[in-house]
Backbone bond lengths (Angstrom), bond angles and torsions (degrees), N, CA, C in turn:
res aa  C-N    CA-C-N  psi(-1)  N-CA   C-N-CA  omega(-1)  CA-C   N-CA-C  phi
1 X - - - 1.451 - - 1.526 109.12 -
2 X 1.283 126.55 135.64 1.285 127.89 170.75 1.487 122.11 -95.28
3 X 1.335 98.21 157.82 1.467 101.54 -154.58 1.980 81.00 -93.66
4 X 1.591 96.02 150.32 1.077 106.69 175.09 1.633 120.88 -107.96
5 X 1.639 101.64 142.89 1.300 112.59 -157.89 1.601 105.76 -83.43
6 X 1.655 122.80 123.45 1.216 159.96 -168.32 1.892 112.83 -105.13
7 X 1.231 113.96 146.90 1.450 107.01 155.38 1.412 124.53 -69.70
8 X 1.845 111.63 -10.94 1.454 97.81 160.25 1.316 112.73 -117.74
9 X 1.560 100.44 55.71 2.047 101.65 167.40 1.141 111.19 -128.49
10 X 1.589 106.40 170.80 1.368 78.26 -172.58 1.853 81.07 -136.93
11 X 1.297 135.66 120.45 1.050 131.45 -175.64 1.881 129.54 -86.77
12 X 0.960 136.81 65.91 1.868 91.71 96.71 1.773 105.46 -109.21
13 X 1.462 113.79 150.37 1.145 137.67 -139.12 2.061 83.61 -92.96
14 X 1.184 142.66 -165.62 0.994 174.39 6.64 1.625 116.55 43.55
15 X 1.241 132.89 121.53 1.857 119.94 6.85 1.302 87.16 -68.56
16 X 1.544 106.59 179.29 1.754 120.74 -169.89 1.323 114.31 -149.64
17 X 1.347 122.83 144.82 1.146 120.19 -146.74 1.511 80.40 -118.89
18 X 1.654 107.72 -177.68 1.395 119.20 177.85 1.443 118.33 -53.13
19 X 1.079 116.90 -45.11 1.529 155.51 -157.61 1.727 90.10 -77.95
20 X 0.921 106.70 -82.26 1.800 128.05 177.47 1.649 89.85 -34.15
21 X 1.122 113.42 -109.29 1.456 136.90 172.06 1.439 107.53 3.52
22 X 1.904 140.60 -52.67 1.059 160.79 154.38 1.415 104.48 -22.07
23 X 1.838 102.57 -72.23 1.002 127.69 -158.41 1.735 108.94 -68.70
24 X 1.550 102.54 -14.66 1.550 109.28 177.01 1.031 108.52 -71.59
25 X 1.477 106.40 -60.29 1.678 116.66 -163.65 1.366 111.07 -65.77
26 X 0.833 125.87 -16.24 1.798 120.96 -179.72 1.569 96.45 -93.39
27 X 0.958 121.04 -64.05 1.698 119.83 179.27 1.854 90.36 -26.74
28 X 1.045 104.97 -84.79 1.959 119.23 173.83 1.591 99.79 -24.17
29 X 1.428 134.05 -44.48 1.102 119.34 -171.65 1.701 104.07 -86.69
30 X 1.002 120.34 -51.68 1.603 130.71 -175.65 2.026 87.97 -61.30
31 X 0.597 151.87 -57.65 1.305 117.33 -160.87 1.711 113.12 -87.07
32 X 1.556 117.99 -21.80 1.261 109.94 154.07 1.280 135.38 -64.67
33 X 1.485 111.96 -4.88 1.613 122.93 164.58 1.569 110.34 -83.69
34 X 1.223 123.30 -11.68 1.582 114.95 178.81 1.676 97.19 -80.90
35 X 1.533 116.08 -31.09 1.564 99.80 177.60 1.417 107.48 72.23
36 X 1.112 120.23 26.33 1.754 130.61 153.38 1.690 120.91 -122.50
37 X 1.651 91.68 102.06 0.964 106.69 178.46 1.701 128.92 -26.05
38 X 1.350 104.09 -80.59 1.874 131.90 173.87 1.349 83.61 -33.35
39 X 1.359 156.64 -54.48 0.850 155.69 -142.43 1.650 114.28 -79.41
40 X 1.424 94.74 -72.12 1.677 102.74 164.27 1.475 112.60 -63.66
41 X 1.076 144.53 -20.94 1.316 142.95 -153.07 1.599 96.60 -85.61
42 X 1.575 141.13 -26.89 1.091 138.51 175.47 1.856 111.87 -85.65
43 X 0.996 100.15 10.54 1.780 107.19 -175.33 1.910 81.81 -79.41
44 X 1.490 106.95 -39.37 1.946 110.03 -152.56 1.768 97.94 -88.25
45 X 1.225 116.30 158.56 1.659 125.59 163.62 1.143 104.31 -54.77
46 X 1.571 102.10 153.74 1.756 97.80 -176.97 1.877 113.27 -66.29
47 X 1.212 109.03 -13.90 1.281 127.00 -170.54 1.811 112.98 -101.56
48 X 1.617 115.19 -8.01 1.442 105.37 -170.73 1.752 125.00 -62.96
49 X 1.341 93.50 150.71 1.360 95.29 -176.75 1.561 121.93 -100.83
50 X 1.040 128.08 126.83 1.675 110.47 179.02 1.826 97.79 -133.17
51 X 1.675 83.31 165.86 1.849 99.00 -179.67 1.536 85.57 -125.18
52 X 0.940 109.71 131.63 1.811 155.12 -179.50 1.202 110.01 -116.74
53 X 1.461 132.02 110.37 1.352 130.88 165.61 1.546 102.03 33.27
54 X 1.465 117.28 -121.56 1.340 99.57 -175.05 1.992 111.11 -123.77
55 X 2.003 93.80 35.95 1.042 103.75 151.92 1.622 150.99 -120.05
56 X 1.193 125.23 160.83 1.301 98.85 -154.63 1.689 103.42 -135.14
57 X 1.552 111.04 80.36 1.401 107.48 157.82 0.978 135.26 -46.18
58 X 1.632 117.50 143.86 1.922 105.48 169.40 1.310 97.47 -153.26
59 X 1.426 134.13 112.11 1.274 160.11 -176.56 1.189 104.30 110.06
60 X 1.839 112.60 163.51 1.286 115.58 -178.91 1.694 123.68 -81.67
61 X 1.715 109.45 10.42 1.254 104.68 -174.53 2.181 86.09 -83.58
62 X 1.024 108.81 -31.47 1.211 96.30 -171.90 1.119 128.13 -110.15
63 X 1.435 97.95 20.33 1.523 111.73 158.51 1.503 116.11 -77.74
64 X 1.923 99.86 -46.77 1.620 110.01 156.70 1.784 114.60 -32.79
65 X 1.096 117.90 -60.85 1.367 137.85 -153.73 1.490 98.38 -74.94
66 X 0.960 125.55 -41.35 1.908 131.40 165.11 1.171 123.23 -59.21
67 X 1.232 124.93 -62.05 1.361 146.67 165.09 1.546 98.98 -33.89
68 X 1.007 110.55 -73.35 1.884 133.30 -165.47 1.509 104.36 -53.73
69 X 1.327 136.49 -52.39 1.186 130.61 128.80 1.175 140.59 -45.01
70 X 1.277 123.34 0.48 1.959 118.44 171.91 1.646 89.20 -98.74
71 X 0.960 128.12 -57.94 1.870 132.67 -170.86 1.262 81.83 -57.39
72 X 1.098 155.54 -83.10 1.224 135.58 -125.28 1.779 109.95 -81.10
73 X 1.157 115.39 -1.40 1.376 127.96 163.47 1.510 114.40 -120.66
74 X 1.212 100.13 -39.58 2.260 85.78 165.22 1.696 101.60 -85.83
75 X 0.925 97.33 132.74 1.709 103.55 -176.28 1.634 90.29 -116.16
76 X 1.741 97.86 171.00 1.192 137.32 173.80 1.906 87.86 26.55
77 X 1.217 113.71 35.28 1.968 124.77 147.48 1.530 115.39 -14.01
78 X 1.609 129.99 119.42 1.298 133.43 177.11 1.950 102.69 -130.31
79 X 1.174 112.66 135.99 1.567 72.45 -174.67 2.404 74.74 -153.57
80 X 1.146 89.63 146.63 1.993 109.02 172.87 1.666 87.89 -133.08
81 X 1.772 85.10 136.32 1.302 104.28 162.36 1.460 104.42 -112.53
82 X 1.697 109.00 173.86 1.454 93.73 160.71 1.767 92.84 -170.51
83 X 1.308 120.69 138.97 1.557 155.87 168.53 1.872 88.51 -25.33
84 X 1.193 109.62 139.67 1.229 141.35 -171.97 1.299 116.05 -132.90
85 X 1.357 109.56 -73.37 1.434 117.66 172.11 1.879 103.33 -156.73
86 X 1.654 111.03 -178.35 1.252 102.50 163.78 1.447 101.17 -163.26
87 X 1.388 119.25 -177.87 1.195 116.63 162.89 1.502 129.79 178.74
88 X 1.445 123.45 104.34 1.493 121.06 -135.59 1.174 139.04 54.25
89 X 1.418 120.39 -82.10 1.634 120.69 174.78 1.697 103.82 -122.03
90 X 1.405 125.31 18.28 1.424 123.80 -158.44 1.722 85.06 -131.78
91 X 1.668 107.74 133.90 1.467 135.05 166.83 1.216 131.35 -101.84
92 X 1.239 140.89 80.39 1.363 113.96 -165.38 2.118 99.00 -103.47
93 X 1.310 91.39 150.63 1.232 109.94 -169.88 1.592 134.77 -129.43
94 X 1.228 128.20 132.02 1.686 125.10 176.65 1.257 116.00 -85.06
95 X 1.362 120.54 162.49 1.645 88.12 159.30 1.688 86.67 -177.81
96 X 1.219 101.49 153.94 2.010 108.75 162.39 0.981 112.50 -147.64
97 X 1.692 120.70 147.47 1.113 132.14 -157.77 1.769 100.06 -139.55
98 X 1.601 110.43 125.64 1.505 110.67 144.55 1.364 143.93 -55.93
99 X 1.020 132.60 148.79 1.736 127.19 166.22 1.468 87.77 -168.97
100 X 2.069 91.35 179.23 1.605 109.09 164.29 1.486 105.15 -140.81
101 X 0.975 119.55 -173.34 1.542 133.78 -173.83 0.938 109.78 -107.68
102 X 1.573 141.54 148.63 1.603 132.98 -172.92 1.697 85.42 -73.55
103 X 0.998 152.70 16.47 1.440 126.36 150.23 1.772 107.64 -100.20
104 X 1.416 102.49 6.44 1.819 87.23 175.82 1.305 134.42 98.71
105 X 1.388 83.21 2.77 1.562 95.40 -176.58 1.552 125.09 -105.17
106 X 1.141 130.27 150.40 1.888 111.25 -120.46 1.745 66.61 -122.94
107 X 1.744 117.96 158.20 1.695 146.20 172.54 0.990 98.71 -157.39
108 X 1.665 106.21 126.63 1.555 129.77 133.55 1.543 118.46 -81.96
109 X 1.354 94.07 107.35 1.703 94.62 174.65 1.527 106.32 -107.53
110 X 1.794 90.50 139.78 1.531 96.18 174.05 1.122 96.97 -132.62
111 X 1.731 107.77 158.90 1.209 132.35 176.86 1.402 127.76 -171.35
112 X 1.226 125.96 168.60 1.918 135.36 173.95 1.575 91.48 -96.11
113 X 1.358 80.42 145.41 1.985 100.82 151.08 1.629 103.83 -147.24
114 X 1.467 80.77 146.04 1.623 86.59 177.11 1.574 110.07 -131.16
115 X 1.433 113.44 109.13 1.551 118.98 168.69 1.259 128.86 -124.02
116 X 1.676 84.63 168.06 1.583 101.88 -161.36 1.569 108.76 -118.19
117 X 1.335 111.97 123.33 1.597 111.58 176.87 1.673 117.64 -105.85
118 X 1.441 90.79 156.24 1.816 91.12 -171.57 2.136 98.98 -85.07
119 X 1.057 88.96 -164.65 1.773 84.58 174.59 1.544 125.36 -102.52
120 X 1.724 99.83 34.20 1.200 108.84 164.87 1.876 100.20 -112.40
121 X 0.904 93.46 -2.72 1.979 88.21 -166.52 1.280 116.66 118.30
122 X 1.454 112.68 -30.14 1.791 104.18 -165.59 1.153 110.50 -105.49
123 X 1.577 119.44 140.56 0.943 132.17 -153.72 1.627 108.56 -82.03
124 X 1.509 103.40 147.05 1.321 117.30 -172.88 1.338 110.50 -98.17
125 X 1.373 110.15 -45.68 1.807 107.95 -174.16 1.683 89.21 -151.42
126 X 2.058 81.13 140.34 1.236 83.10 -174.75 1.932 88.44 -146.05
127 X 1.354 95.88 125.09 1.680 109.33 -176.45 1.589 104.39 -110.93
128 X 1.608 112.61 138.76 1.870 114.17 -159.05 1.345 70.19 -156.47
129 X 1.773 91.68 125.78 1.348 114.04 160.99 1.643 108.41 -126.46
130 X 1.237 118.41 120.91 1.449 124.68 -177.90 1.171 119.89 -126.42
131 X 0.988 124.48 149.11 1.946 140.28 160.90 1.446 108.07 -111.50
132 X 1.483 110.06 152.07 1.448 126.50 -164.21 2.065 96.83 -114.13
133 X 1.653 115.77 145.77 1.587 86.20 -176.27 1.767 51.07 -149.43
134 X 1.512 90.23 130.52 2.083 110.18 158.87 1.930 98.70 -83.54
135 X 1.201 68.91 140.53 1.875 77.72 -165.38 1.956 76.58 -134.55
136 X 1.399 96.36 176.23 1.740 107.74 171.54 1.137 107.00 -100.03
137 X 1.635 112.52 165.19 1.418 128.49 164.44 1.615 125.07 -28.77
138 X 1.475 86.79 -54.08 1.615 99.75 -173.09 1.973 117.62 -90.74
139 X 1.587 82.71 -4.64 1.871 89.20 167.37 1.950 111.63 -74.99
140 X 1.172 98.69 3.36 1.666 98.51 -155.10 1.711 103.16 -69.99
141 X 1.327 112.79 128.34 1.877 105.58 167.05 1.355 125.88 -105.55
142 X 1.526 108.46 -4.48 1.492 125.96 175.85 1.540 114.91 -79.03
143 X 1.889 127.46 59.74 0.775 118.71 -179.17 1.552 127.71 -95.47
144 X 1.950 110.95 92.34 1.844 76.52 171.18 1.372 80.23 -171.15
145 X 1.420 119.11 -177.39 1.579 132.38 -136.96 1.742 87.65 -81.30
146 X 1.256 115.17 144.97 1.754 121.25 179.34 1.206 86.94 -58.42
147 X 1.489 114.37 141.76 1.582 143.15 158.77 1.709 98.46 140.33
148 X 1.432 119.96 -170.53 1.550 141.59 179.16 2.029 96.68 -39.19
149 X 1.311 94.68 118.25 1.631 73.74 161.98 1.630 130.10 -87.90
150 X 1.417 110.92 154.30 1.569 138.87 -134.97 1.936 82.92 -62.71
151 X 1.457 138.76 153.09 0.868 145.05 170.95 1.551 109.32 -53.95
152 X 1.647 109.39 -45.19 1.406 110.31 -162.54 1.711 112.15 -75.53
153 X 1.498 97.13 -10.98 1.638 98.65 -172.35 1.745 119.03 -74.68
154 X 1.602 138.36 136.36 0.980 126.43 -167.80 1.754 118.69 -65.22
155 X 1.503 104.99 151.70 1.313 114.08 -179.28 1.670 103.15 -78.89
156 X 1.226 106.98 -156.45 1.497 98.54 -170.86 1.677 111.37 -108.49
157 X 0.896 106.38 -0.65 1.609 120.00 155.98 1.477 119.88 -57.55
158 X 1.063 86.18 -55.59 2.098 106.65 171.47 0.974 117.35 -42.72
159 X 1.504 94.97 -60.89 1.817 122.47 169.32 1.522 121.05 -28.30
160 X 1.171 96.83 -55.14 1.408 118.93 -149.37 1.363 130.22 55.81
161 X 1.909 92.29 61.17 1.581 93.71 175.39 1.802 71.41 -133.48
């Protein structure tokens, strides 16, 4: 039986198949590239909990409130995820992201996340462990107009990060 799609679901449903699972994590990456909070904040339970560096939101007012403060200090934000492993309702994930500092100074951050969705789609707990590496201007591989990145552009395999 399929689960039916709601304003608080978020579809593809749990358990998840290869296919499904794919189709999560990029959705997850394309809307954290628009860099609007309110936006992403309904992907999570009204109640989810996540660990952030060494912060730890739990509901979506302060998921808003996290978010809204990371953009406003990671600027001009580029970020690829990509499938790790999974299993039933659990995601685990890679991922690195560009930015700079309002003084200009250019980070590749990498890190895991590992989440958990309820059996509507939206995620319940979500744990991100990252490191920051200052790289230069001209080290940058995240090139392309702010929003979802372009299908044709390489993942981070490609990369070779």
């Amino acid at each position: 039986m399929s689960q039916p799609v709601t304003s608080e679901s978020r579809p593809p449903f749990p358990p998840f198949t290869r296919e499904t699972v794919i189709q999560k994590v990029r959705m997850a990456e394309d809307a954290w590239n628009t860099r609007d909070p309110e936006r992403i904040a309904l992907a999570y339970t009204p109640d989810s909990h996540w660990r952030n560096r060494a912060e730890f939101p739990a509901g979506r007012a302060q998921i808003v409130a996290f978010l809204t403060r990371k953009w406003a200090r990671e600027l001009d934000y580029r970020l690829i995820k990509e499938l790790w492993a999974f299993a039933e309702n659990r995601i685990a994930v890679r991922f690195a992201y560009e930015w700079h500092d309002d003084a200009g100074n250019w980070f590749r951050s990498y890190g895991n996340e590992n989440w958990e969705f309820d059996p509507q789609g939206l995620m319940q707990v979500r744990f991100a462990s990252i490191n920051d590496l200052p790289i230069k201007e001209a080290d940058r591989k995240f090139h392309w107009p702010q929003g979802p990145r372009p299908a044709d552009h390489p993942g981070l395999c490609e990369l070779g990060l």
